[in-house]
N, C-alpha and C positions, 0 to 999 in steps of 0.2 A: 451471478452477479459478482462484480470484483470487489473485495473490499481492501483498503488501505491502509497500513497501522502504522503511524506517526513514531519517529525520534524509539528506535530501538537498542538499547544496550550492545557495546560495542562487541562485549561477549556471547552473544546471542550467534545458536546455532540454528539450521534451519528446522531441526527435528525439535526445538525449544519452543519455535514460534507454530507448530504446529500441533506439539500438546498444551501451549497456552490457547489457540484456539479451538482445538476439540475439545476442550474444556467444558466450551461455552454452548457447544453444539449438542449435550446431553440433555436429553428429554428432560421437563419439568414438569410438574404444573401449577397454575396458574387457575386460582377462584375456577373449579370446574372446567377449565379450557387446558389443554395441553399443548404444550412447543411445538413450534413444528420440526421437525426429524429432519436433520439437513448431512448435509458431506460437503466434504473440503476437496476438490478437484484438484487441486495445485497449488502449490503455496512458494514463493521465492522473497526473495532478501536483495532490496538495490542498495548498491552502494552509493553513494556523493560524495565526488571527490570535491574541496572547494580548496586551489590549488592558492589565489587571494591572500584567503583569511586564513590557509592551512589551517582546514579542518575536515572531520569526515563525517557523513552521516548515514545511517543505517535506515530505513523503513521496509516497510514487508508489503507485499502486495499478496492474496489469497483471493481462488476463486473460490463461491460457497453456492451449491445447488440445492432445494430453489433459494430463487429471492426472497423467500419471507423470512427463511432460516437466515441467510446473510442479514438483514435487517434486525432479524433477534439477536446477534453476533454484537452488531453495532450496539446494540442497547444497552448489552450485558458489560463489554467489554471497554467501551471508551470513557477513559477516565481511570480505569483502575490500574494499578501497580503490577509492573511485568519485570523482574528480576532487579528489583531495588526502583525503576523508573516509572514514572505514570508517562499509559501511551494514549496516544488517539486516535480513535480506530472510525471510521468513516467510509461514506461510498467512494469506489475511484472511478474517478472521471479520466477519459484518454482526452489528451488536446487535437485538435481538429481544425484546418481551416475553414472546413465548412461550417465549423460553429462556433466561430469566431465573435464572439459581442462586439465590436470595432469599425464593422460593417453592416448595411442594411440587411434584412434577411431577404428580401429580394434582387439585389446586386449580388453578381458573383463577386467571390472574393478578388481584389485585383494582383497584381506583381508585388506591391509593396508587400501586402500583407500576409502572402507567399514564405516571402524571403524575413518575414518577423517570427513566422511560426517553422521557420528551418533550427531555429534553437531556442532555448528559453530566456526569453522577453527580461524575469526578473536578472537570473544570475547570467549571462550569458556563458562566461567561463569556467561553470562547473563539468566536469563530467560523471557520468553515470554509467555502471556498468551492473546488469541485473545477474548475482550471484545463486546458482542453482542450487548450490552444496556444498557443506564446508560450514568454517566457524568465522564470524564477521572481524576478529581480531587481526590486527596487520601481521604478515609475515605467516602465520597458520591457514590460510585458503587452501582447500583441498578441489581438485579438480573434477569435475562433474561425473 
């Protein structure tokens, strides 16, 4: 399961957001019940460019195996304080035209709605580039 982690510090390295969340991935217990034992598959850091408003935004995206251990990730994790900022940690959803709300679920999706989900509906003019390695601060980007 992928999860999502919201408005990350612009200083935030990828090896940062990876011991914030194996953090959360450490056995507990819990009234006679114990965690469930998960692994971090992969973790990366997108960028958002918002050329507009100039500004930039950081999120992390992580994959966590199984899903209940991601789920307990969520639980632990969203809302708390990661390098001076509170982030929001959540499931992520890929966008899809075939799961497009906008259309019947039995209509295929048509051309318009095609060429709506070719870019992002809210901002259309940001872009995004998913950062493998390196440090999220402008100008320090280390190459993969």
């Amino acid at each position: 399961m992928e999860v999502f982690i919201r408005r990350l510090p612009n200083s935030t390295t990828r090896l940062d957001l990876m011991q914030f969340l194996s953090s959360a991935l450490k056995p507990r217990w819990y009234l006679l019940q114990f965690s469930p034992l998960g692994k971090l598959i992969q973790c990366d850091i997108c960028r958002i460019d918002d050329p507009l408003n100039d500004k930039v935004e950081y999120h992390g995206i992580a994959q966590i195996e199984p899903p209940s251990a991601a789920l307990n990730i969520i639980r632990r994790l969203n809302g708390e304080i990661f390098k001076t900022k509170k982030v929001e940690v959540r499931k992520y959803f890929r966008r899809s035209i075939n799961r497009d709300r906008r259309h019947l679920e039995s209509a295929p999706p048509t051309q318009n709605i095609i060429d709506q989900r070719k870019q992002d509906r809210r901002r259309p003019y940001i872009q995004t580039k998913l950062l493998h390695a390196g440090i999220t601060s402008n100008g320090h980007l280390s190459p993969n």
